[in-house]
C-alpha positions as CSV (number, residue, x, y, z in Angstrom):
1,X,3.2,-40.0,26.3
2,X,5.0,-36.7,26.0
3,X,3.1,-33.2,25.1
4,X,5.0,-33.6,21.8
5,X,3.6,-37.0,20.9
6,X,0.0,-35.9,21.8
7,X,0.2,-32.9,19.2
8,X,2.3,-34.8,16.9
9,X,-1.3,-37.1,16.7
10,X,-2.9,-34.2,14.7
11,X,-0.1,-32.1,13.4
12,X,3.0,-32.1,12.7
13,X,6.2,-30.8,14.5
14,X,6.6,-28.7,11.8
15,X,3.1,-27.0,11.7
16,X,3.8,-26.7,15.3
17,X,6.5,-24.3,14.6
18,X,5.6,-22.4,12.1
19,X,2.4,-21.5,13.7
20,X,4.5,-20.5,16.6
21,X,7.2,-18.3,14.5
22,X,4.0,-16.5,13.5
23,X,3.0,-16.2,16.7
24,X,6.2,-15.3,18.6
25,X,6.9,-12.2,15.5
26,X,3.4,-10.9,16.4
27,X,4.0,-11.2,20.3
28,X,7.2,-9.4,19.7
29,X,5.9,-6.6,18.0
30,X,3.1,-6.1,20.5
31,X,6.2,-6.0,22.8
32,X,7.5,-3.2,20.4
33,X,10.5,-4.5,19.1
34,X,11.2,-2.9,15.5
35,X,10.2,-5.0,12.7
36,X,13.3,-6.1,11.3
37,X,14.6,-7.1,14.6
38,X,12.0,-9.6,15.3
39,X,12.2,-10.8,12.2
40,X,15.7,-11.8,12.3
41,X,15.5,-12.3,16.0
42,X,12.4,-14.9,14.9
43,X,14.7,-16.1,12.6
44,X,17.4,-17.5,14.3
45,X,15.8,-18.3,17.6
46,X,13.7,-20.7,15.0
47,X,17.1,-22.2,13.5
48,X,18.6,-23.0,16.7
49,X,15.3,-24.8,18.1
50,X,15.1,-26.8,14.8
51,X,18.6,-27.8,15.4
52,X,18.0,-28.7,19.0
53,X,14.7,-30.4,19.0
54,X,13.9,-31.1,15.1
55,X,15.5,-33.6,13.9
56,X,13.5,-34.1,10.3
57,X,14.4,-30.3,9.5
58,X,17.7,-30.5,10.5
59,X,18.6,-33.1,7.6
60,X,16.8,-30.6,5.4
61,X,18.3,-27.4,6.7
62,X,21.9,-29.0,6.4
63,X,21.9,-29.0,3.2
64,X,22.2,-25.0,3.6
65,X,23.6,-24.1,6.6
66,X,25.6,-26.2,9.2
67,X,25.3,-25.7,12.7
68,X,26.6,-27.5,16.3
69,X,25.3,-27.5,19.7
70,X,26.6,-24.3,20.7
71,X,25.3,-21.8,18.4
72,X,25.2,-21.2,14.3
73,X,28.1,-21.3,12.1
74,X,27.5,-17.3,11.2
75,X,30.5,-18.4,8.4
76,X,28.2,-20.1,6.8
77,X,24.9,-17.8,7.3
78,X,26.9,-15.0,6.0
79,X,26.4,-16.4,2.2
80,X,22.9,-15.7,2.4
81,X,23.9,-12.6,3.0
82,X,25.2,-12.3,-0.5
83,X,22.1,-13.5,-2.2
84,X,19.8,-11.3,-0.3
85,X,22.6,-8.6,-1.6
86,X,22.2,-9.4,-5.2
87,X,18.0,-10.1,-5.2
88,X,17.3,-7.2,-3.1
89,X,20.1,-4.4,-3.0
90,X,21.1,-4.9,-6.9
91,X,17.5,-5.0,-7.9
92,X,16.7,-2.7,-10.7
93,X,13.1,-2.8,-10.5
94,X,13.6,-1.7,-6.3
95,X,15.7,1.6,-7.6
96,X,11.9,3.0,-8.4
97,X,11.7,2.6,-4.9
98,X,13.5,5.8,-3.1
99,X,12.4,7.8,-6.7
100,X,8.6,7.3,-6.1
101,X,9.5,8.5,-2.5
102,X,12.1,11.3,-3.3
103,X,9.0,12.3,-5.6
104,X,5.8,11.9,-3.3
105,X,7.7,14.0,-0.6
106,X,9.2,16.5,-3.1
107,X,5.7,16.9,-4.2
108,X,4.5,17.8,-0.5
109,X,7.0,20.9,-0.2
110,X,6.7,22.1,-3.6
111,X,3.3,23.9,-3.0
112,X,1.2,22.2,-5.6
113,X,-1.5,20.8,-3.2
114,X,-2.0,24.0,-1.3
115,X,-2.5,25.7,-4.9
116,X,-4.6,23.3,-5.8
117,X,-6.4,23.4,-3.0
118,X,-6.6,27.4,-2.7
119,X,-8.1,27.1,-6.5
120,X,-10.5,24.5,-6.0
121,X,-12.2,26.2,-2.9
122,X,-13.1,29.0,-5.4
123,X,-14.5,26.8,-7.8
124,X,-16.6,24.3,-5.7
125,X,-16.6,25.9,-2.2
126,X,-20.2,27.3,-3.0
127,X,-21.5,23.8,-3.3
128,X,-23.2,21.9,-0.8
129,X,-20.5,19.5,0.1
130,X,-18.1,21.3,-2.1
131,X,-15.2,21.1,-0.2
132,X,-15.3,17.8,0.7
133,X,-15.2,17.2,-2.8
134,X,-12.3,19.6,-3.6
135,X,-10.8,17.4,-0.7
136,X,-11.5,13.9,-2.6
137,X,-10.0,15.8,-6.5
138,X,-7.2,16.6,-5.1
139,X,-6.6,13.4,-3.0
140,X,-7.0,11.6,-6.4
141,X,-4.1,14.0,-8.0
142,X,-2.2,13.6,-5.3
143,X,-2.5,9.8,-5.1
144,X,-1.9,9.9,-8.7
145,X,1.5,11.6,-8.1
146,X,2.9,10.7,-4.5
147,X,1.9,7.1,-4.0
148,X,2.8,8.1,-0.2
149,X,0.1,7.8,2.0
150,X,1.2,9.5,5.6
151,X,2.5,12.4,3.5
152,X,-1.3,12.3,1.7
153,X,-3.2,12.3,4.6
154,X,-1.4,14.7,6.5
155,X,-1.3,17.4,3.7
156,X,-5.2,17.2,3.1
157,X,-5.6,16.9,7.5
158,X,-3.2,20.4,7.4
159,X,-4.8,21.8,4.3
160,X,-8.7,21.2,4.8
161,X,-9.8,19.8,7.9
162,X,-9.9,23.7,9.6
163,X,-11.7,25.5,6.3
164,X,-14.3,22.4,6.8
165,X,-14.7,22.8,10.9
166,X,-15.1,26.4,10.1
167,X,-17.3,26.1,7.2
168,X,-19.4,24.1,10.3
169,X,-19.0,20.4,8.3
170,X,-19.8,17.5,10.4
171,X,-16.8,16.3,12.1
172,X,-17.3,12.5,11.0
173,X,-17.6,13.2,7.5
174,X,-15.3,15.8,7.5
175,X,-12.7,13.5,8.8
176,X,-13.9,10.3,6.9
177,X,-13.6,12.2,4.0
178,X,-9.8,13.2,4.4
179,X,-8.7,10.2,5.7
180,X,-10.6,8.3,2.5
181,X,-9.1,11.0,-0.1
182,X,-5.3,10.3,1.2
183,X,-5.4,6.5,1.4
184,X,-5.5,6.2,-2.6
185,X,-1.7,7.1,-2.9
186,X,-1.3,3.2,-2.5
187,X,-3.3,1.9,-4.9
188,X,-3.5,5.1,-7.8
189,X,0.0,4.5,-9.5
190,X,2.5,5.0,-8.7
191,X,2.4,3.5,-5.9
192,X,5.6,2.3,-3.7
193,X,3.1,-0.6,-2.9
194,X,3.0,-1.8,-6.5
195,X,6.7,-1.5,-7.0
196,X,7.6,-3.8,-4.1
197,X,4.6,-6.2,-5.2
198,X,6.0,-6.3,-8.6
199,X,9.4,-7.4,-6.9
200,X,7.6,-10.2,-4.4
201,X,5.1,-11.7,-7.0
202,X,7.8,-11.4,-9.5
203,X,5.5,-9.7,-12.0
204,X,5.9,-6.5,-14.7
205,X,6.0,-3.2,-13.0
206,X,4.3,-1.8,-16.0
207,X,1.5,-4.3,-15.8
208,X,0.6,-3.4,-12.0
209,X,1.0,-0.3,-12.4
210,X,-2.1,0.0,-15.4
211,X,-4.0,-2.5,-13.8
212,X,-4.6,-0.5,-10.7
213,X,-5.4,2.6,-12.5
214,X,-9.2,1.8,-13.3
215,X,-9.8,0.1,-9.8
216,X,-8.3,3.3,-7.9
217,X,-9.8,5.9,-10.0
218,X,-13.7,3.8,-9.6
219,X,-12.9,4.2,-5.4
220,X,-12.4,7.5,-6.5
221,X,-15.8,7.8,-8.0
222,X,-17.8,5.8,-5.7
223,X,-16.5,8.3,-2.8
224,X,-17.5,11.4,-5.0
225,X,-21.2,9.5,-5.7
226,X,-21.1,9.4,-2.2
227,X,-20.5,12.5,-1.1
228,X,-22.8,14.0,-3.9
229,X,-25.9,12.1,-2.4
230,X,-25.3,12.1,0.8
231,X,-24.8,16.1,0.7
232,X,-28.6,16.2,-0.9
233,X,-29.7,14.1,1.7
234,X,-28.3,15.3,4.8
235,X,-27.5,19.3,3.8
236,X,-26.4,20.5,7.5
237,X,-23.3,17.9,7.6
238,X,-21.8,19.4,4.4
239,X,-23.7,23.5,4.0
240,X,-22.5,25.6,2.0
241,X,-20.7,29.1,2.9
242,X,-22.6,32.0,3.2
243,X,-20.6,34.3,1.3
244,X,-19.1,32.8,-1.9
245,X,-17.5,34.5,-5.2
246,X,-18.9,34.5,-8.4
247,X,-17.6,31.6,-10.3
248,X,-15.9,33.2,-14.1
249,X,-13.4,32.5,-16.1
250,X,-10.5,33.8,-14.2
251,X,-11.6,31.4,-11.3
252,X,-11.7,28.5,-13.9
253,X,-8.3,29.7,-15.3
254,X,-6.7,29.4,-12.0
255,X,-7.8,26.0,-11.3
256,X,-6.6,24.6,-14.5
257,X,-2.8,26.5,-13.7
258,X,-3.3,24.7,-10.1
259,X,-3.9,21.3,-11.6
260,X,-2.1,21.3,-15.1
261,X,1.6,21.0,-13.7
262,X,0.7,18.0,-11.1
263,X,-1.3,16.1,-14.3
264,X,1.7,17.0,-16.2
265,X,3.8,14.7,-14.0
266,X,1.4,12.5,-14.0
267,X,1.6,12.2,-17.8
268,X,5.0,12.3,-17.8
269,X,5.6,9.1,-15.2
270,X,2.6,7.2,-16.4
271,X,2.2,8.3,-19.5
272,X,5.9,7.0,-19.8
273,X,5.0,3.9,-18.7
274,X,2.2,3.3,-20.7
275,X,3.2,4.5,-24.4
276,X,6.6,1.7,-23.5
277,X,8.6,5.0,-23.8
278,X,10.4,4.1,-20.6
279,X,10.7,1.6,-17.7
280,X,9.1,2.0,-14.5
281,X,12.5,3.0,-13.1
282,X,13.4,5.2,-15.8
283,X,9.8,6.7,-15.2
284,X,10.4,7.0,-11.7
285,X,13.6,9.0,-12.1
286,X,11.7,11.4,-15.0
287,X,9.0,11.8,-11.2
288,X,11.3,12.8,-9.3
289,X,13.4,15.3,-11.8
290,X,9.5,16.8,-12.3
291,X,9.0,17.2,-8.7
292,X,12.3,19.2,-8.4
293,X,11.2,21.0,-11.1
294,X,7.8,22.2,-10.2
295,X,9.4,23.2,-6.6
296,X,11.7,25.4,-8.3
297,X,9.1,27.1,-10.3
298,X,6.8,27.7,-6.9
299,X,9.9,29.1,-5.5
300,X,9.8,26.5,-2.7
301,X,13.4,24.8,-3.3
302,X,16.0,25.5,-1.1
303,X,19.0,23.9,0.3
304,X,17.3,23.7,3.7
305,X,13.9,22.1,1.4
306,X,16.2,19.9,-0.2
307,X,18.5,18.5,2.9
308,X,14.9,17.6,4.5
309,X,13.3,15.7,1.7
310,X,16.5,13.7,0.9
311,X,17.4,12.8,4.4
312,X,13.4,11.5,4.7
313,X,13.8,9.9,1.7
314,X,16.7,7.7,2.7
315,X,14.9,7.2,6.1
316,X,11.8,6.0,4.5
317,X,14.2,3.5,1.6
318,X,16.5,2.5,4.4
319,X,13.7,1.4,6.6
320,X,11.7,-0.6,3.8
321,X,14.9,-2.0,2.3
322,X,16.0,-3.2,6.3
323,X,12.9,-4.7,6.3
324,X,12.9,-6.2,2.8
325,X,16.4,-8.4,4.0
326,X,14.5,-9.3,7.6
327,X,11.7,-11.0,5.4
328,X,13.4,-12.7,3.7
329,X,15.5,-13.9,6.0
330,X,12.2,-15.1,7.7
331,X,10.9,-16.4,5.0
332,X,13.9,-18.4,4.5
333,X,14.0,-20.3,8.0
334,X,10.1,-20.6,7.4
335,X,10.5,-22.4,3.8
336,X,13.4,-24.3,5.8
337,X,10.6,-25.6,7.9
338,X,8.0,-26.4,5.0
339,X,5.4,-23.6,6.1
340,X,4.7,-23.0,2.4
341,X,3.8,-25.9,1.8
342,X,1.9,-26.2,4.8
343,X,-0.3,-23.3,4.5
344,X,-0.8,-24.2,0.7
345,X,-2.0,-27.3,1.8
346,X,-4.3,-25.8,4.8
347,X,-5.6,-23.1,2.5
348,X,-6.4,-25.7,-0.8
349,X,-8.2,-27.8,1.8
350,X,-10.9,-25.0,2.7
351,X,-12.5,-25.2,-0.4
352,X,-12.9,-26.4,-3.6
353,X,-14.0,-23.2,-5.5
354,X,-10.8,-21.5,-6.3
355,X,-12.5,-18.3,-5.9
356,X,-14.2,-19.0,-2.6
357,X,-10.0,-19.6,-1.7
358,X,-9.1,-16.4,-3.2
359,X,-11.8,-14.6,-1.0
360,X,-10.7,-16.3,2.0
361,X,-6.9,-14.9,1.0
362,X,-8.2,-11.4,1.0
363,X,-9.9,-12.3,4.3
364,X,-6.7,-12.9,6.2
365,X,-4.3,-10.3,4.5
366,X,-7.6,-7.9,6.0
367,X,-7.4,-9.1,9.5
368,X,-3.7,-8.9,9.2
369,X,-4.5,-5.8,8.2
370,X,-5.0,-4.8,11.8
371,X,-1.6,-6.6,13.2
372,X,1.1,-5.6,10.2
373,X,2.1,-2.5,8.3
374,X,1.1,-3.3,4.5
375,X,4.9,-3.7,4.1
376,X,5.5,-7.0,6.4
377,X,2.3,-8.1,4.7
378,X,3.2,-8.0,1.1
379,X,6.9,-9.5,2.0
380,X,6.3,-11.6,4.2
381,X,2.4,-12.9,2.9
382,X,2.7,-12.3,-0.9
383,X,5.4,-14.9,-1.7
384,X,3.6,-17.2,0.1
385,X,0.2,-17.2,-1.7
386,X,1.7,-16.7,-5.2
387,X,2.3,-20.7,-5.6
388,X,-1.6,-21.4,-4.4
389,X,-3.0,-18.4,-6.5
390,X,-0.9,-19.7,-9.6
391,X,-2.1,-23.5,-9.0
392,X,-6.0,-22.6,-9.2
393,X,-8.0,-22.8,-12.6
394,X,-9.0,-19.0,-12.6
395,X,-10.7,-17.7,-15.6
396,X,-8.7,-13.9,-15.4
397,X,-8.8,-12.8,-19.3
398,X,-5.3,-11.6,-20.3
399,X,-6.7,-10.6,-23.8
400,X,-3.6,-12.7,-25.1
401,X,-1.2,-9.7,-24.0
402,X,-1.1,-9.8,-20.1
403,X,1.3,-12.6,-18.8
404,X,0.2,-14.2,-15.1
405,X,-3.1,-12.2,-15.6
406,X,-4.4,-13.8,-12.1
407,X,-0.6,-13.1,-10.5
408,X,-1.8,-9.3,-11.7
409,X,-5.6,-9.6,-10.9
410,X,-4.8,-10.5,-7.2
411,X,-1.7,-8.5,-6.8
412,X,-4.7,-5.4,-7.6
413,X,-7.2,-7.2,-5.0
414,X,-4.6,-7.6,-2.2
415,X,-3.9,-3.8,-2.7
416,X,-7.6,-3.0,-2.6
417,X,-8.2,-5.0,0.7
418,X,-4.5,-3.3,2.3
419,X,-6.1,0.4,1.7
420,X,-9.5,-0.8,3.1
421,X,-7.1,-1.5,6.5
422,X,-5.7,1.3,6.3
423,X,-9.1,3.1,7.4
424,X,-11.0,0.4,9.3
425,X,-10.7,1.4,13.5
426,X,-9.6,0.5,15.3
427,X,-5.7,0.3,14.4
428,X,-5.9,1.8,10.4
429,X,-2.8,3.7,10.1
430,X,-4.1,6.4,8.0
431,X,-6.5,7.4,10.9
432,X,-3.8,7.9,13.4
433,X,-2.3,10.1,10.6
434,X,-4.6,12.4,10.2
435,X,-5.7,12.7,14.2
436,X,-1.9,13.7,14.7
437,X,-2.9,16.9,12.9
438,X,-6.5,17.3,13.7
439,X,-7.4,20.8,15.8
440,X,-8.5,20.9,18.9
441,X,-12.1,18.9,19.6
442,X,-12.1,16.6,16.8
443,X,-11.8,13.1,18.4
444,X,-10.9,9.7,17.1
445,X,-14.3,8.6,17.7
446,X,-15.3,11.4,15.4
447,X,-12.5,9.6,12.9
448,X,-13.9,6.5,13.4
449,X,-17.3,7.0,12.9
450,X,-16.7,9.2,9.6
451,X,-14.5,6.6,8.0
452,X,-17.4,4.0,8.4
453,X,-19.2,4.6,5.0
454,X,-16.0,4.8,2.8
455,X,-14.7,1.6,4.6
456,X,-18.0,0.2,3.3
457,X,-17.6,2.1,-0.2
458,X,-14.4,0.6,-0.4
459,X,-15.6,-3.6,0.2
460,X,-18.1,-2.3,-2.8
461,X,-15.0,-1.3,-4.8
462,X,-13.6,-4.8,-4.0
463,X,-16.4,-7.0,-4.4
464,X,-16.7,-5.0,-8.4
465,X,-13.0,-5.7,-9.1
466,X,-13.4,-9.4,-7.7
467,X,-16.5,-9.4,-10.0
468,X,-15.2,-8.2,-13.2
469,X,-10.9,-9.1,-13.5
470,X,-11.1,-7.4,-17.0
471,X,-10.7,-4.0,-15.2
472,X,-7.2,-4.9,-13.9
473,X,-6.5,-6.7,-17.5
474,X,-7.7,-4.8,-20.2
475,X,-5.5,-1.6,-19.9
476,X,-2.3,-3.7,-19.8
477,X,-3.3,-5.6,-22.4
478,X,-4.2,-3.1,-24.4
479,X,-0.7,-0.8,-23.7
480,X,0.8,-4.0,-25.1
481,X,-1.1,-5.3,-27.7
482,X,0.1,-2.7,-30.4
């Protein structure tokens, strides 16, 4: 008896291989082989042994694509090429896409955050703990108007992280703090996140976009709690400065001109959004005209300024949109061999609570977490669970208003547990960000250890949401119910 017929006795040939396309994309990218090559690579190394040694998914796959003995008939593979053209490329929803971006890095050169950030020293740098706190306001604002979390966390790393090692702040906190602060870009709208998660889940826009606003602004406030106590009960990590200015009226008057013109754009993009004045696209088009706009009037735009941020932005598109088409190219040849049905199957037949399977979802996408970027993971892992999360019996209110209010709830939960990876060592993204701009003799032990208790604030800011699905429902339902 063959090795084939011995696994064969408890799975499939099919489970077989789409364990092992897993498997070999992972291995490949541990090789470091860009994303959307071993994707497509994965891809079609996958077709051609499903052609060779398959004979069960070949009768399936020719229905789609025809292929011989030597190779694949690319004539016919190129017409997936036109449907990946017209769902992806002509998207509307997707042209948000390089305008949140344009804006979030627009944003960065325009001087706002250093303003904001010159202003806000004044007014809480007296404090114990102060500018760790100034740190986590402005991350909010800025999370609130980038949605880009590199650019995030290496602003607030340039911007604070000396003033705090010379004010004598702990290193840990210091760093956990910073690292904390820029990581809400990708749940606070807008967020690029949201936008491509509306796309994949095949939900509104609008509807994510509210929904994550009171989950994103509560991390927000649990990390300011936080900082708060732990600055009563541990005084030497955060001290105050010795010298400080006398906090009046002309200090309070240039923290509101620091912060009014970034909450403007907030108000204009979300505020948009939310009164139904215009899309999510529109919206993002009205960010990025206001990020231009508050450049010119720091006197920060120039040709040079201008050249930089649009040649980053149509890096940043080109490379999220190359992998867009990779997925789903993958996810094509995967669906070709049944793997959603197969991990449907394997994932109902955990358990029989539907929330115990939802909790086990948010498990995986957080050790997966550690392997992907949060962009293969909502491509590639979204589309998948969407079937299973819309087959359960969940009691998410949608107040009459919200349609596919557990599509929405989860979307908000997945996007929780993806910023909580982001910080968790030893391979969160946003920790290598900021220790490519930390000064001399702050470690990435020092990172690790300071992000610790916000990793831990931020499981307490999923385990409320997963508690209490009315605060990702009620604010889209209510934006729609008049």
């Amino acid at each position: 008896m063959g090795i084939l017929e011995v696994l064969g006795a408890f799975v499939t040939l099919n489970e077989i291989a789409v364990l092992a396309m897993f498997l070999t994309f992972i291995f490949l990218l541990f090789r470091g082989v860009p994303v959307a090559f071993a994707l497509v690579g994965v891809s079609l190394i996958f077709v051609l042994i499903a052609e060779i040694f398959l004979d069960p998914f070949r009768s399936n796959f020719r229905d789609v694509i025809e292929f011989d003995r030597t190779g694949i008939d690319y004539q016919r593979l190129g017409a997936l090429g036109s449907r990946l053209f017209g769902n992806i490329v002509q998207n509307p929803v997707l042209v948000a896409l390089p305008m949140f971006i344009y804006m979030g890095l627009m944003l960065d050169q325009s001087g706002v955050a250093q303003r904001m950030m010159h202003a806000m020293q004044k007014l809480f740098g007296g404090l114990k703990g102060g500018l760790s706190l100034t740190v986590l306001l402005i991350g909010i604002i800025l999370a609130a108007s980038t949605g880009v979390i590199g650019a995030s966390v290496t602003l607030l790393g340039v911007m604070a992280l000396p003033a705090m090692m010379k004010q004598n702040y702990s290193k840990p906190i210091a760093t956990g703090t910073i690292a904390s602060a820029g990581t809400l870009g990708i749940l606070i709208p807008p967020s690029i996140m949201l936008v491509i998660m509306s796309d994949q889940l095949a939900i509104s826009l609008g509807d994510l976009f509210m929904g994550a606003l009171f989950p994103g602004l509560l991390l927000g406030a649990l990390y300011i709690t936080f900082i708060v106590v732990f600055g009563l009960i541990s005084p030497n990590s955060m001290p105050a400065p010795e010298k400080t200015d006398e906090v009046g009226w002309p200090v309070v008057k240039e923290v509101l001109l620091a912060v009014v013109p970034p909450m403007f754009l907030i108000l204009l993009v979300l505020g948009s959004i939310f009164a139904g004045i215009a899309t999510p696209t529109e919206a993002s088009g009205l960010g990025a005209f206001g990020a231009t706009m508050l450049a010119v009037l720091n006197r920060k735009l120039n040709f040079k300024v201008f050249v930089e941020v649009a040649r980053s932005t149509l890096n940043t598109a080109g490379y999220i949109v190359g992998i867009f088409l990779a997925a789903n190219f993958f996810a094509f040849v995967l669906r070709r061999y049944g793997g959603d049905e197969i991990i449907e199957n394997h994932i109902l037949g955990i358990f029989d609570n539907p929330y115990m399977i939802v909790a086990f979802i948010l498990f995986l996408v957080f050790l997966l977490g550690f392997l992907l970027d949060w962009i293969e993971i909502t491509i590639i892992i979204m589309p998948l669970m969407l079937p299973i999360i819309q087959g359960l019996e969940l009691a998410v209110p949608g107040f009459g208003q919200v349609q596919d209010p557990a599509v929405v709830w989860f979307a908000i939960l997945v996007a929780v547990t993806l910023q909580t990876s982001f910080l968790t060592p030893p391979v969160g993204f946003a920790l290598f960000y900021l220790k490519g701009v930390c000064p001399p003799g702050v470690s990435l032990s020092h990172i690790y250890k300071g992000v610790i208790p916000f990793v831990l604030l931020q499981l307490l800011g999923l385990g409320i949401v997963f508690a209490f699905p009315a605060l990702t429902t009620w604010l889209p339902s209510v934006a729609y119910g008049n």
